[in-house]
Backbone as CSV, one residue per row, in Angstrom:
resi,resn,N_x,N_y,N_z,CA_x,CA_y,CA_z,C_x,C_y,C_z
1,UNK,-65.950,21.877,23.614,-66.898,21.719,22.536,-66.170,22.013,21.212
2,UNK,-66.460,21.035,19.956,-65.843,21.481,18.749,-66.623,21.746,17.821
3,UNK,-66.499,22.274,16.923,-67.300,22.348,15.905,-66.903,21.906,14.355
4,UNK,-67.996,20.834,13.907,-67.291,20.502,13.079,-67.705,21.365,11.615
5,UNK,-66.961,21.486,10.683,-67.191,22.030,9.320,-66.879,21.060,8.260
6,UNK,-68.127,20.781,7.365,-67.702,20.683,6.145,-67.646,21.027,4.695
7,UNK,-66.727,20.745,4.030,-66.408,21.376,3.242,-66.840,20.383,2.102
8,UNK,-68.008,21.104,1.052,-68.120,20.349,-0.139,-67.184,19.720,-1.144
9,UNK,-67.426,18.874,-2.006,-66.107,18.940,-2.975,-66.272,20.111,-4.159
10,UNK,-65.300,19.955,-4.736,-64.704,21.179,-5.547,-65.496,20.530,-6.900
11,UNK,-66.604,21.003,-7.677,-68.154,20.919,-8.652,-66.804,20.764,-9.813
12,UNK,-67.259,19.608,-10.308,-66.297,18.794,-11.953,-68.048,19.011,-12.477
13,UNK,-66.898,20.223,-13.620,-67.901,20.284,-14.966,-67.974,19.526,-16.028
14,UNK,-69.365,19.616,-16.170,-70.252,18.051,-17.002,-68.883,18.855,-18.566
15,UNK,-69.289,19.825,-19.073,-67.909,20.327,-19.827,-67.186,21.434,-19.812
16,UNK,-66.033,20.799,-19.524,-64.766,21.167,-19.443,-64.476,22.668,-20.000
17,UNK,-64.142,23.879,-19.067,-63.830,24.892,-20.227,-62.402,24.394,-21.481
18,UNK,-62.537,25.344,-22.281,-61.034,25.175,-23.128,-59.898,25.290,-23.138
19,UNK,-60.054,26.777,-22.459,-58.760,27.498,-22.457,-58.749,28.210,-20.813
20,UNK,-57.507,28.767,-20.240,-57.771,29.200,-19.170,-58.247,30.135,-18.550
21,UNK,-58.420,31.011,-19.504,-59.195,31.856,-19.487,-60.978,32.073,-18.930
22,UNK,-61.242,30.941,-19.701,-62.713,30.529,-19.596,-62.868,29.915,-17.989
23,UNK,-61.790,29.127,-17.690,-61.713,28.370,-16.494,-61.869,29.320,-15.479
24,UNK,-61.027,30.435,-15.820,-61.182,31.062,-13.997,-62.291,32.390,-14.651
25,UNK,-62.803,32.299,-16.123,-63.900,33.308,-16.229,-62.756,34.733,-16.515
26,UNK,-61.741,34.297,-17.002,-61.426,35.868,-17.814,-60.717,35.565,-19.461
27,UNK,-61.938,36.441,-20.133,-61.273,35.834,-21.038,-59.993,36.192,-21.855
28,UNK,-59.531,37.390,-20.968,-58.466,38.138,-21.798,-56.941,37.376,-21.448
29,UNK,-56.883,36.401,-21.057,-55.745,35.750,-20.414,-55.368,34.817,-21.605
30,UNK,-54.360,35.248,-22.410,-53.515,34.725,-23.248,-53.629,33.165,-23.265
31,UNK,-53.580,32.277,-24.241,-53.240,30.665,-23.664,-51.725,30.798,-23.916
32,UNK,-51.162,29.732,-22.995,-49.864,29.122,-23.303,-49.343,29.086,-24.843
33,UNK,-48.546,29.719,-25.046,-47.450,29.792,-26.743,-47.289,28.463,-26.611
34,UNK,-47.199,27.289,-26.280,-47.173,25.528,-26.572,-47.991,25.243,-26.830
35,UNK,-49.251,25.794,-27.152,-51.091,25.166,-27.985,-50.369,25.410,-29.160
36,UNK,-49.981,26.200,-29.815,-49.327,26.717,-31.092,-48.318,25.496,-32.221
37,UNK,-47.225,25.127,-30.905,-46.421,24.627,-31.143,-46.739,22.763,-31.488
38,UNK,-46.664,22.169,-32.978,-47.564,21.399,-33.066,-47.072,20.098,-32.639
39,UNK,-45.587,19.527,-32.327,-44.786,18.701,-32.051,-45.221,18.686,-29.963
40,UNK,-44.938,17.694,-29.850,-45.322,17.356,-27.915,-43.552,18.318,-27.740
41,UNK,-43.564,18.670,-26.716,-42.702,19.793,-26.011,-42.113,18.386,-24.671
42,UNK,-40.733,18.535,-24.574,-39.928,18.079,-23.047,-39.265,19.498,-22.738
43,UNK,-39.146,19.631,-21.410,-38.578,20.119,-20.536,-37.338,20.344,-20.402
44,UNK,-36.580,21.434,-20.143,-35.425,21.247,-20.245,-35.140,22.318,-19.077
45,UNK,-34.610,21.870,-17.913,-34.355,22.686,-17.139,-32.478,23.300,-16.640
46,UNK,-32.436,24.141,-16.608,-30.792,24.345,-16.314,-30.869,26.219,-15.503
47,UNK,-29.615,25.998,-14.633,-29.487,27.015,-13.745,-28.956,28.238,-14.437
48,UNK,-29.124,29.520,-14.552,-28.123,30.688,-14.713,-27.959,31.466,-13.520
49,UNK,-27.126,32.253,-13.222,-26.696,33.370,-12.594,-27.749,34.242,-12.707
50,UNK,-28.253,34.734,-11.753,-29.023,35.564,-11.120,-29.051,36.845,-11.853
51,UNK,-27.449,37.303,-12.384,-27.261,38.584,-13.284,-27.786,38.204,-14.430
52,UNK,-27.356,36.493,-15.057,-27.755,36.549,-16.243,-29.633,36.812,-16.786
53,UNK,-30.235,36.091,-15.810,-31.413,35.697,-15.581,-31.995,37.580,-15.718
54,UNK,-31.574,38.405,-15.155,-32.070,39.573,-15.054,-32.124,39.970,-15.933
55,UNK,-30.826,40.080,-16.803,-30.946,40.381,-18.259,-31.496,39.787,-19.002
56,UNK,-31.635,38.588,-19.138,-32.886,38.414,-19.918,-34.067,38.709,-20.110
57,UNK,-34.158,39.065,-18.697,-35.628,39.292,-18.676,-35.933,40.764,-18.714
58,UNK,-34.847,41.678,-18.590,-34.542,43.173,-18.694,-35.254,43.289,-20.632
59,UNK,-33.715,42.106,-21.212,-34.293,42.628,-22.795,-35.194,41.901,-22.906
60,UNK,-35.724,41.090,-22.690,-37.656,40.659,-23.170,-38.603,41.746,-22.756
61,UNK,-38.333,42.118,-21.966,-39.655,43.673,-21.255,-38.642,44.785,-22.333
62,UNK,-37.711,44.992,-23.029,-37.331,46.177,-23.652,-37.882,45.957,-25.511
63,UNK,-38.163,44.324,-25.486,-38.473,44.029,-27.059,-40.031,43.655,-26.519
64,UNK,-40.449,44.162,-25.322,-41.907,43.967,-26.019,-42.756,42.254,-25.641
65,UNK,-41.210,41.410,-25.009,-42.025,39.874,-24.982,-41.770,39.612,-23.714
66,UNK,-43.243,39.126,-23.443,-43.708,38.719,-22.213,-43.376,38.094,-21.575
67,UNK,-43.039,36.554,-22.092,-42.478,35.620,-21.590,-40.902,35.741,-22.010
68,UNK,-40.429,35.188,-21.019,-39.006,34.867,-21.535,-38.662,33.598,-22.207
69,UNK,-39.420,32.619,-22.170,-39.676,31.241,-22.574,-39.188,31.201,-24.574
70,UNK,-40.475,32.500,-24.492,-40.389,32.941,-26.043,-38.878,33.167,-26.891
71,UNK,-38.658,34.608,-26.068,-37.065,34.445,-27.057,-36.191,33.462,-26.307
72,UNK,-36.277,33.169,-25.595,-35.152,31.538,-25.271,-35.347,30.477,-26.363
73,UNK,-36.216,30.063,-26.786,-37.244,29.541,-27.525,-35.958,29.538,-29.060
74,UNK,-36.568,30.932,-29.408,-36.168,31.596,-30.463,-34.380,32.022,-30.819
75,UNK,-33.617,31.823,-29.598,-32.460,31.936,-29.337,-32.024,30.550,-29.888
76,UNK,-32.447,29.380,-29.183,-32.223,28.493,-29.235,-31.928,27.905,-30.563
77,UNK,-33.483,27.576,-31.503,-33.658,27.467,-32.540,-32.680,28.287,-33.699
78,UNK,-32.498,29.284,-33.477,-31.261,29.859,-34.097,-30.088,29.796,-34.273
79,UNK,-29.732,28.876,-32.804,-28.613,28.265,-32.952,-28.470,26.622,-33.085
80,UNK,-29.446,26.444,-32.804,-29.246,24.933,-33.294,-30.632,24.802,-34.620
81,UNK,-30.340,24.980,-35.945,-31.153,24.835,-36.439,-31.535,23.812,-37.303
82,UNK,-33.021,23.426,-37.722,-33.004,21.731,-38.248,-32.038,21.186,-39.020
């Protein structure tokens, strides 16, 4: 004998929350630093060393920033500037 189950679909709101916060119902959840940024954003992906990667992320938790995205960001721009 089996039993069958089903499973409703997943309820599409008539509107849309904004931010993600609202979506999963908390609203203290930061949005993405790229709403900010007013130019469309590409991707840029590349490998570091496991040591390097640590340290980065050692001095972003010692200055206070959350993401590491941020001062990479900010590294970047500093060295290649407009």
């Amino acid at each position: 004998m089996s039993k069958k189950i089903s499973v409703p679909p997943r309820p599409q709101p008539s509107n849309p929350p904004a931010t993600v916060g609202e979506w999963i119902g908390r609203s203290e959840i930061p949005e993405p630093e790229s709403r900010s940024i007013s130019e469309p954003l590409v991707r840029l992906t590349f490998d570091v060393p496991e040591s390097l990667h640590r340290r980065i992320k050692v001095a972003c938790a010692q200055k206070g920033i959350k993401r590491m995205v941020t001062e990479l960001r900010r590294i970047l721009e500093e060295h290649f500037p407009a």
